[in-house]
RORO-197687 format. One record per residue (C-alpha): residue number from 1; x, y, z. Coordinates in pm, whole numbers, always signed. Layout:
<vextors>
NUM	X	Y	Z
...
</vextors>
This chain:
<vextors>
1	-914	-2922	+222
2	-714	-2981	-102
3	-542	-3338	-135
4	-236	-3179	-374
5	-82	-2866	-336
6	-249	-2637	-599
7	-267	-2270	-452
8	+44	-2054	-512
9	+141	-1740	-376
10	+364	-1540	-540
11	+539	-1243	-342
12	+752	-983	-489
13	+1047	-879	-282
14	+1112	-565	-115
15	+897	-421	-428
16	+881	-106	-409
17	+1301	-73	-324
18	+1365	-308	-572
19	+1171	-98	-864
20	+1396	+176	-689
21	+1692	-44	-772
22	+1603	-136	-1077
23	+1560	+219	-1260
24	+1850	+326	-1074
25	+2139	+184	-1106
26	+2338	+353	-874
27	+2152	+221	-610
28	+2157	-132	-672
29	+2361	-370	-411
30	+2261	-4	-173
31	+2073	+54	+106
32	+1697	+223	-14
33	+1402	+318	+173
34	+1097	+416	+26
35	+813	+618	+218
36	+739	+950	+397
37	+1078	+1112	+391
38	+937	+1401	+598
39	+1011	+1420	+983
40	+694	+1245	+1013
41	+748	+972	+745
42	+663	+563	+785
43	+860	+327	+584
44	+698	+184	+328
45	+939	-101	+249
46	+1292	-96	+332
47	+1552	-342	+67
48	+1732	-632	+190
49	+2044	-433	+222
50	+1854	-152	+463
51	+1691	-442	+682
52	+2039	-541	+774
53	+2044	-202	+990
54	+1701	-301	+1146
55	+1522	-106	+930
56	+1119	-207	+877
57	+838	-102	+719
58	+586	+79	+905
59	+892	+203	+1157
60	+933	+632	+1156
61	+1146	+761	+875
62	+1298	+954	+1159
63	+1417	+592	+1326
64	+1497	+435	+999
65	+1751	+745	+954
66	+1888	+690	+1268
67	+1947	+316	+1217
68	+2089	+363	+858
69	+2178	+700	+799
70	+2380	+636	+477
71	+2014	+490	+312
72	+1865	+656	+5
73	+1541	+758	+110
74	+1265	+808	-174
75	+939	+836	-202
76	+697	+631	-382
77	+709	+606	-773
78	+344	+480	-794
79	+305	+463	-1178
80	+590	+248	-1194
81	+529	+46	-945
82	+205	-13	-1109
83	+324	-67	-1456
84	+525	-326	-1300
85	+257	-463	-1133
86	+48	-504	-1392
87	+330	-691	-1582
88	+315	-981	-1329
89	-34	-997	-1284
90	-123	-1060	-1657
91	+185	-1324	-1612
92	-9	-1430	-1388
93	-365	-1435	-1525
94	-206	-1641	-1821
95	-109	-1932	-1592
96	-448	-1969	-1431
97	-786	-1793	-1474
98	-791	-1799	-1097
99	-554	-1513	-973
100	-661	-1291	-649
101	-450	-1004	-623
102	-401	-912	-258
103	-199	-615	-311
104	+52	-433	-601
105	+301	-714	-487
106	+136	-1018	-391
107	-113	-1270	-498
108	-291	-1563	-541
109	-300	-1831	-822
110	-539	-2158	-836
111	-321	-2379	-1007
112	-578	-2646	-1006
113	-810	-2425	-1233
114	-490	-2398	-1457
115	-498	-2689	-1669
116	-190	-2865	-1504
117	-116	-3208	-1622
118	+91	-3265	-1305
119	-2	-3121	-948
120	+208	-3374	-746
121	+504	-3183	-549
122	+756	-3243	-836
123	+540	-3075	-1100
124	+438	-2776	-921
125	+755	-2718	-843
126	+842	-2710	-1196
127	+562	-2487	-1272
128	+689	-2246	-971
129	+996	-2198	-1102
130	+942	-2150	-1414
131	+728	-1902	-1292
132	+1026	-1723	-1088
133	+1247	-1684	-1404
134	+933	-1558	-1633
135	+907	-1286	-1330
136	+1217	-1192	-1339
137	+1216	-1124	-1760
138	+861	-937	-1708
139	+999	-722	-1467
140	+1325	-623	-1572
141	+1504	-864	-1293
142	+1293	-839	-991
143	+1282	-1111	-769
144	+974	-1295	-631
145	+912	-1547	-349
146	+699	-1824	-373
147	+506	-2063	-180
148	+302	-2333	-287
149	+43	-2563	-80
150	-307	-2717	+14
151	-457	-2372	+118
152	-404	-1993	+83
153	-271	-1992	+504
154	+54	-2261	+421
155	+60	-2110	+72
156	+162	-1776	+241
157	+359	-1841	+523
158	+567	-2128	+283
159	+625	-1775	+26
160	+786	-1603	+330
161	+1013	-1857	+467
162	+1312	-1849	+237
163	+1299	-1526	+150
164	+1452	-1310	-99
165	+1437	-1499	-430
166	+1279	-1847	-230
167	+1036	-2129	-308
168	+867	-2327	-63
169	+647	-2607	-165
170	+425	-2800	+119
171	+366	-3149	+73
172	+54	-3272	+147
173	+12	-3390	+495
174	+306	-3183	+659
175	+112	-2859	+711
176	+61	-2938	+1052
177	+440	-3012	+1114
178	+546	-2685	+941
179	+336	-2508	+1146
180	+333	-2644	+1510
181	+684	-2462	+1545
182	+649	-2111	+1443
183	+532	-1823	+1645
184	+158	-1734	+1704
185	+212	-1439	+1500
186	+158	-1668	+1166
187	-182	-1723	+1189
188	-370	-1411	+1040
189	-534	-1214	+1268
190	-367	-1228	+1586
191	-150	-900	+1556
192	-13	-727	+1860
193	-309	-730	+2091
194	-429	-1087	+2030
195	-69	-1202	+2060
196	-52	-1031	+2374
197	-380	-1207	+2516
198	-283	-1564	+2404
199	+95	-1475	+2596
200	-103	-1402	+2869
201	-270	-1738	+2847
202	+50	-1953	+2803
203	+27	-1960	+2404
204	+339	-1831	+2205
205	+344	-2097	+1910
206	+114	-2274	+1702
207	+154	-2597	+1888
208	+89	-2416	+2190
209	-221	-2252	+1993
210	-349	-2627	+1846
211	-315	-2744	+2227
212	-568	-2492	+2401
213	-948	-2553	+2345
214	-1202	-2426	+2077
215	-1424	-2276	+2436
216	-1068	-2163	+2621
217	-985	-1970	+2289
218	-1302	-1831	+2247
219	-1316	-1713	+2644
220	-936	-1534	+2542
221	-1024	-1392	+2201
222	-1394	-1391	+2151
223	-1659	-1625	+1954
224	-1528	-1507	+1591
225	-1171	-1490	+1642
226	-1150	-1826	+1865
227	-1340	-1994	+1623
228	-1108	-1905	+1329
229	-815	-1973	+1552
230	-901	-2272	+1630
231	-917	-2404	+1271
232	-647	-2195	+1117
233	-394	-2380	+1407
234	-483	-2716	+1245
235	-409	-2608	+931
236	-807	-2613	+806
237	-833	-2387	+545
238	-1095	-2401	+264
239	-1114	-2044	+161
240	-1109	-2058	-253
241	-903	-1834	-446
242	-1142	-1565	-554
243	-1057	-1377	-904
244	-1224	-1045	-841
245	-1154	-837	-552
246	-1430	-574	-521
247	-1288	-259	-404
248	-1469	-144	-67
249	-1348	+224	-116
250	-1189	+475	-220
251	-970	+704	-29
252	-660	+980	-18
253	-475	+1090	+249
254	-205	+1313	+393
255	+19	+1344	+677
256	+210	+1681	+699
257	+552	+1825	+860
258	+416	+2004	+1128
259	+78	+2051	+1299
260	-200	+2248	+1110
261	-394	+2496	+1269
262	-540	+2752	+1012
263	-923	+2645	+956
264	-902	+2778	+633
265	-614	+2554	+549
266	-776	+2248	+682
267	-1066	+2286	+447
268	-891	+2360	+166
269	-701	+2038	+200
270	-1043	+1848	+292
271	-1133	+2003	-26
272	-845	+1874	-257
273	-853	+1540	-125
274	-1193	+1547	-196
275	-1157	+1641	-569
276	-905	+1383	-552
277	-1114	+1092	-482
278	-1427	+1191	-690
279	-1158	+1197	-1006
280	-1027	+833	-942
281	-1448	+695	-866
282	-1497	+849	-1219
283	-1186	+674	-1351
284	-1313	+391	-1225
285	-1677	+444	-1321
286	-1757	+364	-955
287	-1981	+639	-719
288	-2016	+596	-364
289	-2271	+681	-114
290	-2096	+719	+218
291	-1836	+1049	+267
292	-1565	+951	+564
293	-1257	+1214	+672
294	-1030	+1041	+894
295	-856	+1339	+1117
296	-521	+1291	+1297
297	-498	+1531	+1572
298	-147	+1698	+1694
299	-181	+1389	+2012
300	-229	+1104	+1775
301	-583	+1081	+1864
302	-749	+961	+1521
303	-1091	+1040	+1451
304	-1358	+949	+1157
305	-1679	+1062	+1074
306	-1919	+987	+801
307	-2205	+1067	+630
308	-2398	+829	+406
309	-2632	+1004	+105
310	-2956	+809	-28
311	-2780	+747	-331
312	-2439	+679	-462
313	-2262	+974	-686
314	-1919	+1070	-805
315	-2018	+1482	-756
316	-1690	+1625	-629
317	-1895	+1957	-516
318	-2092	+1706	-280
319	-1797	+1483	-168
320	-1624	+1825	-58
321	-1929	+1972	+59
322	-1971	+1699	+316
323	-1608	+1629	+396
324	-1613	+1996	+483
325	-1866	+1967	+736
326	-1727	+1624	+863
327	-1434	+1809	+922
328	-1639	+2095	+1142
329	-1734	+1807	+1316
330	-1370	+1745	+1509
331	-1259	+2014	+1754
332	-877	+2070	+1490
333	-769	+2373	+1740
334	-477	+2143	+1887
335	-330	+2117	+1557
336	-349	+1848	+1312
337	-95	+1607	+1143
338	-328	+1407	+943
339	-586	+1424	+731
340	-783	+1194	+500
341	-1098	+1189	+270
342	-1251	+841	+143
343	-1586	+714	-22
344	-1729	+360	+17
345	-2055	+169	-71
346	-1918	+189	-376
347	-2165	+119	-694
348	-2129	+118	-1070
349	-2426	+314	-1136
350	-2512	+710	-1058
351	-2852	+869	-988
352	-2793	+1187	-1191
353	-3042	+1377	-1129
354	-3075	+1373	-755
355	-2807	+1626	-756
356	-2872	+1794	-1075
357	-3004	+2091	-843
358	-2688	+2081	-611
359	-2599	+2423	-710
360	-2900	+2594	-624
361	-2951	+2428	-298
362	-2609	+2333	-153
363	-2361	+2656	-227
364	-2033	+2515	-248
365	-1907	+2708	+22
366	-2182	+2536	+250
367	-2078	+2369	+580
368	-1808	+2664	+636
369	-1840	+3058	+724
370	-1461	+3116	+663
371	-1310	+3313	+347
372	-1143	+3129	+81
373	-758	+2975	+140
374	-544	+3172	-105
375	-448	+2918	-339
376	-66	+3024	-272
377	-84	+2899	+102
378	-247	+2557	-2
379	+56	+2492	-268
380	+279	+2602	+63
381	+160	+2278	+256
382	+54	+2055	-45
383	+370	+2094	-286
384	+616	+2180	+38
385	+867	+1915	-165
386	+855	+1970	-494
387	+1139	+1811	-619
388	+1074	+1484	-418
389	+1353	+1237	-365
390	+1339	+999	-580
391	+1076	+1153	-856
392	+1191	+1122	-1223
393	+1273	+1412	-1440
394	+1392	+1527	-1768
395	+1671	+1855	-1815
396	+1631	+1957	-2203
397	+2057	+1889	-2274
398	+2128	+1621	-2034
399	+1784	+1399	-2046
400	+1683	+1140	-1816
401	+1749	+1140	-1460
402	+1594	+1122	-1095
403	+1571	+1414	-776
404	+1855	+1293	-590
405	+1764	+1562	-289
406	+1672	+1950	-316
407	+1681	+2238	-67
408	+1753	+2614	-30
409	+1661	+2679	-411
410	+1841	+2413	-574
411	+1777	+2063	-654
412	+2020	+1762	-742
413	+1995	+1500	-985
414	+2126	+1189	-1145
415	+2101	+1138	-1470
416	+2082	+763	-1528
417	+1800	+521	-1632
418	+1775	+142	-1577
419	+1934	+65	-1933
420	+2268	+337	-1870
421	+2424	+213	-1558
422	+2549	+465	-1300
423	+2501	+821	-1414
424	+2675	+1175	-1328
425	+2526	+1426	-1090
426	+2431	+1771	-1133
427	+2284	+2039	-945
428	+2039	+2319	-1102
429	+1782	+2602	-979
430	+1480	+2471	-849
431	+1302	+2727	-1091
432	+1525	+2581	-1377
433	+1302	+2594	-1704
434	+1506	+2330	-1870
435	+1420	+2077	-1554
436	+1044	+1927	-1539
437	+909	+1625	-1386
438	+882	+1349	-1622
439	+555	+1175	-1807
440	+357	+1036	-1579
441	+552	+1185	-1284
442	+381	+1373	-985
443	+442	+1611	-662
444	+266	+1406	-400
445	+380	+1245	-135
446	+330	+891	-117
447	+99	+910	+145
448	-113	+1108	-49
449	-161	+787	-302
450	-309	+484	-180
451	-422	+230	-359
452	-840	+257	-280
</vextors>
């Protein structure tokens, strides 16, 4: 354990809503929800002024809607948010050479590998918020909560406790106290089922947690978990801030309106996702040996399967050809709502030739005995929203502006940017040919663009 509080985490509020906010000013102060805006949608993140209505991420777009009707609901903006997350993490990479990215909006930062002259309470504190204000300039006025401590488990909670816009710093010696008060829930890795064992055992905060026996916890929750628990109740945390993340996979995925059927259909979107994921290992120079499709059936019944080659490659004919017959795999005559394609055992290297003969011995058509999908009926399903909410666009006379909602051949949009303030509203053709999508804009759904 640390004796001064030198690990930071830094986490951006409501992030993707507040990037929302930020390029649009007629949102701002408004309620915004970003996710699936389909019948089938999941909040992604939902801003301050939408939580007021009870609305969460991970909670149906369907509920949201019914808790705040009067919301803007988008989807995801995924260049921008990472433009804006690369912003802060090079911030962030300039303070210490110690930074561990958890996710687009959060990190870590070793402020003992930073140089510091002062790490008592008073000079972190300092450092943190000076941090805050060179956030906010980086990102055009986002906010971003901080918490700063002897290890990465007070570091986080502290970021979340004075949320939006806070700063929590733990001093030395009072982890324990901070803790012993809060909920179970805190401690990572005790999510909804392990919660629901320790309640069942008597345990519903961390004091209760820090009173209950390393054997007693590891009868409730197992040898691993009980073990962890154990320490992470007393505060004992050693784990180091680690720079480099390796990425474990790769993956796309989509959920769609209504239940699929066609066989045909199902393939063809195997297929895309498939091209889809082969194009970002390439971006990435990465290749991957092991093929996974992860199948949501009409029931929510969610199945994998996976196939693991003797070397890693980046082929898009052989990712589809096995997600295709992964896919053959899963009984899909119920209908299916979900559908995803991923590579892992990721390497940096590529055995070219083992494939070199792919097209002589694996047809690409292998694995299925159907006829090809017309390409028209894949664009039905994969494009069904064109003109997403939210996306940005450009009309040739009145410029700039974002899909403010679209439907029986027409779409509307506002034209404002972050630097106009509120902006007028027009509606046009969907088939306008002065309309387009912007730079660096796209017609996926958010779901179909995870991070890998």
């Amino acid at each position: 354990m640390r004796s001064d509080p030198t690990i930071l985490h830094v986490d951006l509020d409501a992030f993707f809503a507040a990037v929302e906010q930020r390029d649009k000013p007629s949102l701002r102060g408004k309620p915004v929800v970003v996710g699936g805006v389909g019948g089938r949608g999941v909040v992604a993140t939902a801003s301050y002024e939408a939580r007021v209505f009870g609305v969460r991420s991970a909670m149906s777009t369907r509920e949201a809607r019914a808790r705040c009707p009067h919301a803007a609901y988008l989807t995801g903006r995924f260049d921008a948010y990472r433009q804006t997350s690369r912003r802060v993490m090079e911030l962030l990479r300039g303070l210490s050479p110690l930074v561990e990215p958890l996710s687009l909006d959060e990190a870590f930062v070793d402020l003992a590998a930073a140089g510091l002259d002062d790490l008592s309470v008073a000079g972190v504190t300092a450092v943190a918020e000076r941090l805050k204000a060179d956030v906010a300039e980086v990102t055009g006025g986002l906010c971003g909560s901080v918490g700063v401590a002897t290890s990465k488990l007070v570091a986080k909670i502290a970021s979340d406790l004075d949320k939006p816009d806070g700063l929590v710093v733990v001093p030395p010696g009072t982890e324990r106290d901070l803790l012993r008060p809060m909920s179970v829930g805190v401690i990572p890795g005790v999510g909804p089922a392990t919660a629901e064992r320790l309640r069942r055992a008597g345990v519903h905060t961390v004091q209760d947690l820090e009173d209950v026996p390393a054997d007693e916890l590891v009868r409730v929750v197992g040898q691993a978990h009980g073990t962890s628990l154990y320490r992470m109740a007393r505060a004992d945390d050693d784990r180091p801030v680690v720079a480099e993340r390796e990425t474990k996979s790769v993956s796309v995925e989509g959920t769609y309106d209504t239940d699929l059927v066609d066989r045909r259909l199902l393939e063809g979107l195997v297929e895309r996702q498939a091209t889809q994921v082969a194009e970002r290992l390439r971006k990435a120079r990465l290749s991957g040996r092991t093929v996974t499709v992860k199948i949501r059936l009409h029931d929510f019944t969610t199945h994998t399967r996976s196939s693991t080659l003797p070397a890693p490659t980046d082929d898009t004919r052989v990712v589809a050809r096995l997600a295709r017959s992964l896919l053959g795999e899963v009984d899909t005559s119920g209908g299916v709502r979900l559908l995803g394609v991923g590579v892992s055992g990721l390497a940096d290297w590529i055995q070219e030739d083992l494939f070199a003969d792919y097209e002589d011995t694996e047809q690409a058509g292998a694995g299925s005995t159907l006829e090809p999908l017309p390409a028209d009926a894949l664009a039905a399903v994969t494009r069904s929203r064109p003109w997403a909410p939210g996306m940005d666009v450009v009309h040739a006379e009145h410029g700039a502006g974002w899909v403010w909602g679209s439907g029986v051949g027409r779409v509307t949009v506002r034209f404002e940017t972050a630097g106009t303030g509120p902006g007028p509203v027009r509606t046009f053709r969907m088939d306008d040919p002065a309309l387009a999508p912007a730079a660096g804009d796209r017609f996926d759904d958010p779901e179909d663009d995870p991070e890998g």
